[in-house]
C-alpha positions as CSV (number, residue, x, y, z in Angstrom):
1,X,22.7,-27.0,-20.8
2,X,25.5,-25.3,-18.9
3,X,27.0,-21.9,-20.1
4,X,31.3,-21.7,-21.1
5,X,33.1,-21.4,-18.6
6,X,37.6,-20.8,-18.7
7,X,39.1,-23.0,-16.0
8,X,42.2,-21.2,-14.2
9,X,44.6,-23.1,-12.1
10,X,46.9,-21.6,-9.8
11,X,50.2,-23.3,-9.1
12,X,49.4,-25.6,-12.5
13,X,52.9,-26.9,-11.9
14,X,52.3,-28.0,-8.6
15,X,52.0,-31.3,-7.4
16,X,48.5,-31.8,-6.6
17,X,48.1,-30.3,-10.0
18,X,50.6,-32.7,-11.8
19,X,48.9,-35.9,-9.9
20,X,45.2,-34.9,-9.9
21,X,43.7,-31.6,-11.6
22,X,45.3,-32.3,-14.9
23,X,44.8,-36.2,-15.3
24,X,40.8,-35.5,-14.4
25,X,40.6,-32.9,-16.6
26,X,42.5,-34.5,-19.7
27,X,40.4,-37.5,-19.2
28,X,37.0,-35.5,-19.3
29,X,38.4,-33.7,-22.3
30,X,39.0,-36.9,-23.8
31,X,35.6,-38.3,-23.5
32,X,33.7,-35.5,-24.9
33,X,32.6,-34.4,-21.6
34,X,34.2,-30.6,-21.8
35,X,32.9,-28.2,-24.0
36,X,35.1,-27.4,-26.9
């Protein structure tokens, strides 16, 4: 079991943001695989 963590993105507006941390990280949200 892993512990909580927070996740904090720096320059969330950005574009590798926008096209890649945010999709990936909505996904695994999606399918249960993030910790609520």
């Amino acid at each position: 079991m892993v512990d909580p963590c927070d996740f904090v993105i720096f320059g969330g507006t950005g574009d590798l943001a926008v096209r890649k941390l945010l999709p990936a990280l909505y996904l695994r949200d999606r399918d249960g695989e993030l910790s609520a």
